[in-house]
VEXDREN-2710 file (C-alpha; in Angstrom, 1 decimal):
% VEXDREN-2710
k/r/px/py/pz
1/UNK/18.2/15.3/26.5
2/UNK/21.7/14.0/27.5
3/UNK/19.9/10.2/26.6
4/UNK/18.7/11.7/23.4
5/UNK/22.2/12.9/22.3
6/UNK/23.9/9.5/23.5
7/UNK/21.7/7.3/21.6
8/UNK/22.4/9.0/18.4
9/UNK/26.5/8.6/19.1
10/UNK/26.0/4.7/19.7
11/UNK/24.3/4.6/16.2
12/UNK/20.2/4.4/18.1
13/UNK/18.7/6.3/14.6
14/UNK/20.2/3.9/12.2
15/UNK/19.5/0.6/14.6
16/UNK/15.5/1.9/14.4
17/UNK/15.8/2.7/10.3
18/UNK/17.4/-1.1/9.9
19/UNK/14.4/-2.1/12.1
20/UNK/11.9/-0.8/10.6
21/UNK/13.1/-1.4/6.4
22/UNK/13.6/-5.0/7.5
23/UNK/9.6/-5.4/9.1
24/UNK/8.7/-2.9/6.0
25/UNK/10.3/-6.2/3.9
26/UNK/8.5/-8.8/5.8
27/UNK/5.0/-7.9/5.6
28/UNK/5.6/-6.3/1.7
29/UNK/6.7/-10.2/1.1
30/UNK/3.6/-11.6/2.9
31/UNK/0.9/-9.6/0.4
32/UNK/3.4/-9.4/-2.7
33/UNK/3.1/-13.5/-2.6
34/UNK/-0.4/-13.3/-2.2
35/UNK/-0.8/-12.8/-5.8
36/UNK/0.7/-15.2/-7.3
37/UNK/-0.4/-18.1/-4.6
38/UNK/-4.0/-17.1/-5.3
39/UNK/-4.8/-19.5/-8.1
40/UNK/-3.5/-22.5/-5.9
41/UNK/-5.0/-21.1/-2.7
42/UNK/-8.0/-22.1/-4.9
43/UNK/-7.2/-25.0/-6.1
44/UNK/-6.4/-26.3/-2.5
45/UNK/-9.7/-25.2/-1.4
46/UNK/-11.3/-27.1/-4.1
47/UNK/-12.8/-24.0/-5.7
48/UNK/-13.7/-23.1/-9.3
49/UNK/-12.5/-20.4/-11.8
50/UNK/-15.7/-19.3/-11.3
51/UNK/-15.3/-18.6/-7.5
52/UNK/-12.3/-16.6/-8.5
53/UNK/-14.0/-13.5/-7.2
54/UNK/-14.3/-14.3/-4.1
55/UNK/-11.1/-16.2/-3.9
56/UNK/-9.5/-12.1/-4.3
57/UNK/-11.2/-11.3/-0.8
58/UNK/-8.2/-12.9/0.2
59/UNK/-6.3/-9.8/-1.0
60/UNK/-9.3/-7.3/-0.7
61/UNK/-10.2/-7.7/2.4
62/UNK/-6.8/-6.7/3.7
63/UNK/-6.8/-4.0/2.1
64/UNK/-10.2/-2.9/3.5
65/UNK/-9.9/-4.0/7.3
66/UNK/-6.4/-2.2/6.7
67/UNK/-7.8/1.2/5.6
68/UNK/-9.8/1.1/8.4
69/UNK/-7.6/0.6/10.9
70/UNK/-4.9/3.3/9.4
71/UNK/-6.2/6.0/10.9
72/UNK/-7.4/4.7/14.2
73/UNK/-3.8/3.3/14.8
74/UNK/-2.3/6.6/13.5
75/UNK/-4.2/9.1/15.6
76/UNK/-3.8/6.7/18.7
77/UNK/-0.4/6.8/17.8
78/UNK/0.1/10.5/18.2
79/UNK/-1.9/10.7/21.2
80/UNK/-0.6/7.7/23.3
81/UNK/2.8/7.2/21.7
82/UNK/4.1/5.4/18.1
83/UNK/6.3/2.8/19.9
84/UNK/2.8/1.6/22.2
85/UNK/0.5/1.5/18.8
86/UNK/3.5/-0.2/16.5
87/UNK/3.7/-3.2/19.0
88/UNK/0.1/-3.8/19.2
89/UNK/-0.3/-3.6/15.4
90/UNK/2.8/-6.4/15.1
91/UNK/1.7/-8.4/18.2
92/UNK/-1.9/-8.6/15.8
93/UNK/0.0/-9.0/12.5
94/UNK/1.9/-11.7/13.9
95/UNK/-0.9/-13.6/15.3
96/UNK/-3.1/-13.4/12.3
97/UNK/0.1/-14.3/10.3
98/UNK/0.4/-17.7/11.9
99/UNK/-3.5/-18.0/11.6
100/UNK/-3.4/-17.6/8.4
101/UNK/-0.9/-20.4/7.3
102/UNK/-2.9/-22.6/9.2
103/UNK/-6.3/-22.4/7.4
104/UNK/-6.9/-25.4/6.2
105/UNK/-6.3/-26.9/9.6
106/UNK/-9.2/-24.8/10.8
107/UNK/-11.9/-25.3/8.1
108/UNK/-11.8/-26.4/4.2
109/UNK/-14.0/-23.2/3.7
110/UNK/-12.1/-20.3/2.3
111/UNK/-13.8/-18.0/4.6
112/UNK/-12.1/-19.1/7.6
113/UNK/-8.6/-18.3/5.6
114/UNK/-10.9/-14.7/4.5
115/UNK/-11.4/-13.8/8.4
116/UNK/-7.8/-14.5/9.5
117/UNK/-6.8/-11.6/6.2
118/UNK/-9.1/-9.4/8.0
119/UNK/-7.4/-9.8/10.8
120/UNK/-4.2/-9.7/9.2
121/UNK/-5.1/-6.4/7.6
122/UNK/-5.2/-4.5/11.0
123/UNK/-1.2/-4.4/10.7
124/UNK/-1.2/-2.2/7.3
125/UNK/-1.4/0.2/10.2
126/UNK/2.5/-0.3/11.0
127/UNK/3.5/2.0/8.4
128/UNK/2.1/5.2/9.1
129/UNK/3.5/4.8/12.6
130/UNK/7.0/3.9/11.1
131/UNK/7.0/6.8/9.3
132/UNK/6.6/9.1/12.4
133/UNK/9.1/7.1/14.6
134/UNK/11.4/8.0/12.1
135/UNK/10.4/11.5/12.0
136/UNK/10.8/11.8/15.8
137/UNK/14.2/9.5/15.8
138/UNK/16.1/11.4/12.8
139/UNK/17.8/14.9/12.4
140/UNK/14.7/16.5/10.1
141/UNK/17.8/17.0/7.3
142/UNK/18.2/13.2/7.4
143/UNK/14.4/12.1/7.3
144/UNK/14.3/12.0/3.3
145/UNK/17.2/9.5/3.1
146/UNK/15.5/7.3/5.6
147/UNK/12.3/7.6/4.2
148/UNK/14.0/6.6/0.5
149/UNK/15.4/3.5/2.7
150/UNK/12.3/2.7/4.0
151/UNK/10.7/3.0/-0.1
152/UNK/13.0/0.8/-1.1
153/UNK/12.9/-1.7/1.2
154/UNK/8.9/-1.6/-0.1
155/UNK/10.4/-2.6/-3.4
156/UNK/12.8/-5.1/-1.9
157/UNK/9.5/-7.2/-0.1
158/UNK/7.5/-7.2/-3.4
159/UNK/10.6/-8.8/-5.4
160/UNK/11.3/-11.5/-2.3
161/UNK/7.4/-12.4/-2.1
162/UNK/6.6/-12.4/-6.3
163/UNK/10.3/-14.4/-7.0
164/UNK/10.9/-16.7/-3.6
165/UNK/7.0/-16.5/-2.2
166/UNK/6.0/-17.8/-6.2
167/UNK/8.6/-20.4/-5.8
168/UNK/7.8/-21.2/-2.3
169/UNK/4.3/-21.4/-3.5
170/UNK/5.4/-23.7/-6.3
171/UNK/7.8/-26.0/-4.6
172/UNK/6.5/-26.1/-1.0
173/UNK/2.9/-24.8/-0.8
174/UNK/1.5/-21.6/0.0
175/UNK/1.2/-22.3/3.5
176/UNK/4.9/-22.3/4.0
177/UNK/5.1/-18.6/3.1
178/UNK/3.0/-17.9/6.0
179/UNK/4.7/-20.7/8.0
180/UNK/8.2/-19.2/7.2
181/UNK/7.4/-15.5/8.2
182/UNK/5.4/-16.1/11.2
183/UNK/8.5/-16.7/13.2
184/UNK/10.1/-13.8/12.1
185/UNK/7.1/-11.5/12.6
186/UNK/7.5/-12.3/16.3
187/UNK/10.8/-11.6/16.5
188/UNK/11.0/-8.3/15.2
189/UNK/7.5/-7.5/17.6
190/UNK/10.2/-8.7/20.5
191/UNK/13.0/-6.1/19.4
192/UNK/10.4/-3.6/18.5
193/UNK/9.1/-3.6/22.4
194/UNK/12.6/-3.8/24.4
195/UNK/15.0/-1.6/21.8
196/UNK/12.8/1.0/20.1
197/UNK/12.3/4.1/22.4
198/UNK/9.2/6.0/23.0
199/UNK/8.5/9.3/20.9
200/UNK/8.1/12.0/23.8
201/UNK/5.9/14.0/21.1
202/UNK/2.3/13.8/22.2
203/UNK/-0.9/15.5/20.7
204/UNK/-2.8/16.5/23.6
205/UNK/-6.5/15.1/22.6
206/UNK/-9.1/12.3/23.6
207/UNK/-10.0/9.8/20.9
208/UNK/-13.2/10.7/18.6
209/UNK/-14.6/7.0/18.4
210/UNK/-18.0/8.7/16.7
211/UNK/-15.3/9.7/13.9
212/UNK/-13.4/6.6/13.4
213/UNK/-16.6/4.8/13.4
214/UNK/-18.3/7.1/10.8
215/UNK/-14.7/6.8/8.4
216/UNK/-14.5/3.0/9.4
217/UNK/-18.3/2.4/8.4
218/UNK/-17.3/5.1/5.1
219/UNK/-14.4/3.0/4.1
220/UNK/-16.1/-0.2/4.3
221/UNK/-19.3/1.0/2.5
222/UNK/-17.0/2.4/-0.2
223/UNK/-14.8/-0.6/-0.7
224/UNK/-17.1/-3.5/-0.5
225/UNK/-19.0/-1.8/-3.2
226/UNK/-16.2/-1.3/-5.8
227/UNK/-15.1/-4.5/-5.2
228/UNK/-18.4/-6.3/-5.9
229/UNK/-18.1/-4.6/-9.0
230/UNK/-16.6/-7.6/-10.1
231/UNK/-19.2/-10.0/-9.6
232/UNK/-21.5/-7.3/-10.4
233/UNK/-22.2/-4.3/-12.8
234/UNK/-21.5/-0.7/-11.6
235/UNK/-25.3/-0.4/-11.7
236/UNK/-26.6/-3.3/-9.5
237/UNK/-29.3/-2.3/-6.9
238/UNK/-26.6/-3.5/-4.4
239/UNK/-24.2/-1.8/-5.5
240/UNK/-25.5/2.1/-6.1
241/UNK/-26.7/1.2/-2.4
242/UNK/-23.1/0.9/-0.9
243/UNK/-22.2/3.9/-2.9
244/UNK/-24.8/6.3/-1.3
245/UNK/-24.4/5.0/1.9
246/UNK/-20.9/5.5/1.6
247/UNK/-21.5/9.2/0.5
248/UNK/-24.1/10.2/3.5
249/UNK/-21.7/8.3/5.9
250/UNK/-18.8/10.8/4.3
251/UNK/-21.0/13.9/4.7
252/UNK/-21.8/12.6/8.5
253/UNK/-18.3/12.1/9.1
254/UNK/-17.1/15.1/7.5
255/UNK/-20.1/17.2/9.6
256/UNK/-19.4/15.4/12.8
257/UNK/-15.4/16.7/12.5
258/UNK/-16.0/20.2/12.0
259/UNK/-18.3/19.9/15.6
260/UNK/-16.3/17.4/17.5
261/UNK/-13.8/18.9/20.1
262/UNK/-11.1/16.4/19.6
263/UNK/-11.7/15.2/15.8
264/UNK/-10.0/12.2/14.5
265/UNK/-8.7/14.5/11.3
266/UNK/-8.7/18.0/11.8
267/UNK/-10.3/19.7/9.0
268/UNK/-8.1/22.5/8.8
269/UNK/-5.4/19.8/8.5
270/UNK/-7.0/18.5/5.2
271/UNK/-7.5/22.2/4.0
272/UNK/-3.8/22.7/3.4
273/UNK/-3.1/23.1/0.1
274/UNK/-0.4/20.9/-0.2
275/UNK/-1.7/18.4/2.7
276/UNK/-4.9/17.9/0.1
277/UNK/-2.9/17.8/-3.2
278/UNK/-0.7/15.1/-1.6
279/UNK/-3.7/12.8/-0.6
280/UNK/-5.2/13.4/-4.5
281/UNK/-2.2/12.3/-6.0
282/UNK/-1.9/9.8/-3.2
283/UNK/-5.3/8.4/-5.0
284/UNK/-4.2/9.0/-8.4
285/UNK/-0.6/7.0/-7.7
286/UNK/-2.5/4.4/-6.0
287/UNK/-5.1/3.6/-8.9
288/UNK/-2.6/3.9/-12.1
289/UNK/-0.3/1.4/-10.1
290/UNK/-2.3/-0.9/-9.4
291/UNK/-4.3/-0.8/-12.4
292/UNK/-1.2/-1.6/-14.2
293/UNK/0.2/-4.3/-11.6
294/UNK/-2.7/-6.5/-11.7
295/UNK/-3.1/-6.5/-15.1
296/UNK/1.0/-7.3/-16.0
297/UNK/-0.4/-10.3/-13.9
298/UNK/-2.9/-11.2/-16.3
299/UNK/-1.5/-10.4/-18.7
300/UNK/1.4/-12.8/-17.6
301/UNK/-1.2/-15.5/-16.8
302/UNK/-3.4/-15.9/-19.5
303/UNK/-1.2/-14.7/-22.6
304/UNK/2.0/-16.1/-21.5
305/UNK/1.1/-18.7/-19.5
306/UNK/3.7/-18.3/-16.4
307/UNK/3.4/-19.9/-13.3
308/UNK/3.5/-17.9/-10.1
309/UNK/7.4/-17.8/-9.8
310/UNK/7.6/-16.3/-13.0
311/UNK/5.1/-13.9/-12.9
312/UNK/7.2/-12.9/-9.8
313/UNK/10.2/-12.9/-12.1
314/UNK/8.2/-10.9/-14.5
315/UNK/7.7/-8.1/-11.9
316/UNK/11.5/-8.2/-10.7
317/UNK/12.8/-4.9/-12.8
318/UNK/10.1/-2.4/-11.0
319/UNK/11.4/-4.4/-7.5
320/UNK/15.0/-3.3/-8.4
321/UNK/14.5/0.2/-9.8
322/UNK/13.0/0.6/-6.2
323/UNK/15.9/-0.8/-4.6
324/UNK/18.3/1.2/-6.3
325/UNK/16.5/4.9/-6.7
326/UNK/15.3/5.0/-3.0
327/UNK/17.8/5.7/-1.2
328/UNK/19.2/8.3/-4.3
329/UNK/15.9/9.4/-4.4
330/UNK/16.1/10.7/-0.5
331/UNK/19.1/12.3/-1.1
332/UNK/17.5/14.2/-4.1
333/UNK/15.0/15.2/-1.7
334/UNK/17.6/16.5/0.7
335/UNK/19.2/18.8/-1.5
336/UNK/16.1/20.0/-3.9
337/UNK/12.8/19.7/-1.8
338/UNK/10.2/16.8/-2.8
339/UNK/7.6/18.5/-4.9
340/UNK/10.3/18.1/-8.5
341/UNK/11.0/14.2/-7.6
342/UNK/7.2/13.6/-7.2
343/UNK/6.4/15.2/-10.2
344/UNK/9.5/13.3/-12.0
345/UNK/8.2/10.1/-11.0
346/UNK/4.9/10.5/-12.2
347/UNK/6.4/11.4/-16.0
348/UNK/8.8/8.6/-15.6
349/UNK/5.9/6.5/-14.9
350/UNK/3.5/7.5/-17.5
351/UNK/6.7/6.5/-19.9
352/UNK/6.5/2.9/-18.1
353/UNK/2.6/3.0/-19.1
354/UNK/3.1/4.3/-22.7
355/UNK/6.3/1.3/-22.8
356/UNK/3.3/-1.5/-22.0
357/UNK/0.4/0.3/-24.0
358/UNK/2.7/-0.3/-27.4
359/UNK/5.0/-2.9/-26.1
360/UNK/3.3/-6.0/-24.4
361/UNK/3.5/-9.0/-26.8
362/UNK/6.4/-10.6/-25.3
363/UNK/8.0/-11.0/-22.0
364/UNK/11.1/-8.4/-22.9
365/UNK/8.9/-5.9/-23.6
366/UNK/7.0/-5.9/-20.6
367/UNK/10.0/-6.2/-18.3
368/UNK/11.4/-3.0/-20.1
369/UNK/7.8/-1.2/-19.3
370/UNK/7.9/-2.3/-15.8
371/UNK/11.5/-1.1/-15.1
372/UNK/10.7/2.0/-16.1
373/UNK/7.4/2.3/-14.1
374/UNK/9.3/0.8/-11.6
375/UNK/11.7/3.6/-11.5
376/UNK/9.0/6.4/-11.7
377/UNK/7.2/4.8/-8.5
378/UNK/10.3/5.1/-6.3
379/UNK/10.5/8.4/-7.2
380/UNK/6.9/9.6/-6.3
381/UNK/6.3/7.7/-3.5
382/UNK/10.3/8.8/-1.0
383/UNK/8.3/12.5/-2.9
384/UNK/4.9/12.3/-1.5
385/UNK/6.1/10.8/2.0
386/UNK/8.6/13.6/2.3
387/UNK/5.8/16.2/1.1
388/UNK/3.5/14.8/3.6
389/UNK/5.7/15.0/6.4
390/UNK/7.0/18.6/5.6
391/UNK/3.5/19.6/5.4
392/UNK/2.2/18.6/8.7
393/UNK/2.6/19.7/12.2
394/UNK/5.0/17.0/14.1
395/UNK/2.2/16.0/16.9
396/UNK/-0.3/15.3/13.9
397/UNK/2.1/13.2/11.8
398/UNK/0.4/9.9/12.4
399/UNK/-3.3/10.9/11.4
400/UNK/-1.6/13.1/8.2
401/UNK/0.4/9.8/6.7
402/UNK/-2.7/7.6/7.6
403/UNK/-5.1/9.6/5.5
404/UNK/-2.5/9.4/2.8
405/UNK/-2.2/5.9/2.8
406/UNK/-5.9/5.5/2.9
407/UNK/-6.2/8.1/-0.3
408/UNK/-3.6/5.6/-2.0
409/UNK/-5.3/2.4/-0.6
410/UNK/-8.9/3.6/-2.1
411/UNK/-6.8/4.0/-5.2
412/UNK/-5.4/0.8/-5.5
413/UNK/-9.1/-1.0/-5.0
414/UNK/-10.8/1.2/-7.2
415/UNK/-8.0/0.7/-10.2
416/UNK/-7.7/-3.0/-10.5
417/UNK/-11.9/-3.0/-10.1
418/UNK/-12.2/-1.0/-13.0
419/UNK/-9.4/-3.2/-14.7
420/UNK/-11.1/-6.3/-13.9
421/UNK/-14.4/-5.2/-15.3
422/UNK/-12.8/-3.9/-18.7
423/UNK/-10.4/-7.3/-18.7
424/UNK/-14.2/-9.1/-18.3
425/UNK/-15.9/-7.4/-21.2
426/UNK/-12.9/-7.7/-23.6
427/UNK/-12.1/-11.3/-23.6
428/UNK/-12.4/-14.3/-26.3
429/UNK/-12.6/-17.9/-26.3
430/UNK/-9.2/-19.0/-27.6
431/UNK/-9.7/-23.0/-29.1
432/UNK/-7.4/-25.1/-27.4
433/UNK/-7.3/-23.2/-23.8
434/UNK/-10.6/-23.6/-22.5
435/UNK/-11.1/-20.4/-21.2
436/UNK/-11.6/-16.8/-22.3
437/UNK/-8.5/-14.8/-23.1
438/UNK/-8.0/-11.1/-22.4
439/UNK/-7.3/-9.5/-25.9
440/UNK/-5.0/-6.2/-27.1
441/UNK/-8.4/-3.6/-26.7
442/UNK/-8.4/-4.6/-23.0
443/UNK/-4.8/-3.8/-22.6
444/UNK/-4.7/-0.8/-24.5
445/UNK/-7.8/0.6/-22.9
446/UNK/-6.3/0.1/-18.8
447/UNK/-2.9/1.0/-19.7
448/UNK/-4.4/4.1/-21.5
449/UNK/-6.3/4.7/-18.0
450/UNK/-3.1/4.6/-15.8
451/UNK/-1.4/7.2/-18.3
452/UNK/-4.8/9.5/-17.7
453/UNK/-5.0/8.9/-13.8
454/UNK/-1.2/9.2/-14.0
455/UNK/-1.1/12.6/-15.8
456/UNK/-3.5/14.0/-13.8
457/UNK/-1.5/13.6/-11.1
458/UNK/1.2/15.4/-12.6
459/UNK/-1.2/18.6/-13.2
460/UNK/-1.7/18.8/-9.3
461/UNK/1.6/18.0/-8.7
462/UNK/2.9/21.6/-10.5
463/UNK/0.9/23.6/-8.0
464/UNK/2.3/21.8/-4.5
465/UNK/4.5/23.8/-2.7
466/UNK/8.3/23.0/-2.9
467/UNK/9.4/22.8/0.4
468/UNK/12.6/23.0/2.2
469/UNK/14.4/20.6/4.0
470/UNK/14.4/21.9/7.8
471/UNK/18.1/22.1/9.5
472/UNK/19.0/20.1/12.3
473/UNK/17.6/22.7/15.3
474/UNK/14.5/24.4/12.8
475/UNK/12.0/21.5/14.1
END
């Protein structure tokens, strides 16, 4: 106790917040210039527009290895400790990280480069664990501010890796923006191990590796299938194949919870009201985002013909609204409860998507749309985080922000699927370019989906329950 009270007097809560925004802005920078480097990853590898599907494994498969390993990491988090699970996620990040800017030097296939993603993708995992450090490290009063920090910092990465990885990219190659971090991830794995104290909060359980293999094998199933999409239709043998699988898997899973004696996600957990209407909105968040990120990309890329520094440029404003309404954002939190900031964001945000639906012919326009989304995603997300965390029993933090980020993580591969598929059906050979152009139906019609996803978001939203901020000895 009397260590406790000491480190918070020499400033320990605030030297763990700084460390964990600045890793939260190293790996957002990593995958942030993973969009814009794709097209000359490909060119590198010697591969053609037409291998441009699986040239996005590089992204997906990051996102799938990563949704996978969310929970596992989270639920071995609250069992063995957050500090022991956080430094094995870096120490794994860091490796692949270095891996990865290496993978040319290892093979000219692109599936070398694919594996070491995979690999890479086992460190999305950090982030729930951060989140219930911070939980355990802060006065419960002061958790929304840090969490706000933390959100923008988010923001912060995704403007360094679309502005200086593009232009790293463009100037040096996209190996040096693995080759710069890579150093740096180590570091911070160092400080992580010797400064960051372990959490004395412990759920008293065994691991259920029947349940994280049944909502690993789930996740995969799902995933692979939606992303295949792009190369194939919705209805492809293949692909209706994943999709069942990945619904008996879910009802096996599911089945296998409500027997096991120490279950990876406690169904009663889920049942919450507010716990479940948290990860639906999670999903909903995740897929109008994303939907409308990847395709500001395109629409950047093919219509406007930007390189990937200024596409990165192009992106900036929602980067800086998230810098700036994080932290405010927290202390908004603070003072009113989350549920009205969560449902304020996802307004402000359906304004961003209504901006881009009748505003995207020139570069202002879409700027001015993306601010504004911009602004209504730093909102929702320091709003769910905070709901999330005053929902859920301390000991069970880590599993309750996993599934949340794997509800949102579904969302974001499910979104830009769709968008790719509706970008593919509504292009035209422009003379002169070579290649098929996106045109204004395409737009209109995924824009239109985000504001739909978006508002439905905002319907659950009204029936969470607003909590209250807990005072310093409630917890």
């Amino acid at each position: 106790m009397e260590e406790a009270v000491e480190a918070k007097k020499n400033g320990y809560p605030t030297m763990v917040l700084l460390l964990l925004a600045s890793i939260a802005v190293m790996v957002m920078y990593v995958e942030a210039m993973s969009f814009p480097s794709l097209l000359q990853i490909m060119q590198d590898f010697d591969m053609p527009m037409s291998d441009y599907a699986l040239a996005s494994w590089i992204i997906t498969i990051y996102l799938i290895v990563g949704a996978v390993s969310i929970p596992i990491f989270g639920k071995l988090g609250d069992i063995y400790g957050k500090k022991k699970m956080l430094v094995i996620a870096m120490v794994i990040y860091s490796i692949a990280v270095t891996l990865t800017g290496f993978s040319r030097d290892f093979s000219d296939s692109i599936y070398v480069m694919i594996g070491f993603r995979a690999f890479q993708g086992i460190g999305m995992a950090m982030f729930p664990l951060a989140f219930s450090i911070i939980r355990d490290e802060f006065p419960p009063e002061k958790v929304p501010v840090a969490m706000g920090v933390i959100s923008a910092m988010f923001g912060v990465g995704t403007a360094v890796g679309f502005v200086l990885g593009g232009f790293v990219t463009d100037s040096f190659g996209w190996e040096w923006t693995y080759h710069s971090i890579a150093p740096i991830a180590f570091i911070f794995t160092f400080v992580v191990a010797i400064k960051v104290r372990e959490s004395p909060i412990r759920l008293k359980a065994k691991v259920d590796l029947i349940g994280g293999a049944l909502l690993g094998a789930t996740l995969v199933s799902l995933l692979v299938g939606i992303t295949e999409t792009r190369n194939r239709s919705w209805t492809d043998p293949f692909i209706l194949t994943l999709f069942a699988l990945s619904v008996v898997l879910l009802a096996s899973f599911i089945f296998w919870q409500s027997k096991a004696k120490d279950p990876l996600i406690r169904l009663s957990l889920m049942k919450n009201r507010d716990i479940a209407l948290s990860n639906i909105i999670g999903f909903l968040i995740g897929f109008a985002l994303f939907t409308a990120f990847q395709t500001i990309a395109a629409l950047a890329g093919y219509n406007f013909g930007l390189d990937a520094t200024h596409i990165g440029l192009l992106s900036l404003p929602s980067s800086i609204a998230a810098l700036v309404l994080g932290p405010t954002v927290g202390f908004l939190v603070k003072k009113r409860g989350p549920k009205w900031p969560l449902v304020a964001g996802m307004i402000i945000s359906i304004f961003g998507f209504i901006s881009l639906y009748a505003f995207h012919d020139g570069q202002m326009e879409v700027a001015i749309g993306v601010l504004i989304m911009g602004a209504g995603n730093a909102f929702a997300m320091v709003g769910i985080i905070n709901m999330i965390i005053l929902s859920t029993p301390r000991e069970e933090t880590g599993i309750s922000t996993a599934v949340n980020t794997i509800m949102r993580t579904v969302g974001s591969v499910v979104g830009p699927a769709l968008s790719a598929a509706i970008i593919s059906a509504n292009s035209t050979m422009v003379p002169g370019v070579g290649a098929p152009i996106p045109n204004d139906d395409a737009y209109h019609m995924i824009f239109m989906l985000s504001i739909v996803f978006m508002a439905i978001g905002v319907i659950a939203g009204l029936f969470l329950t607003n909590k209250k901020i807990p005072s310093r000895n409630s917890e």
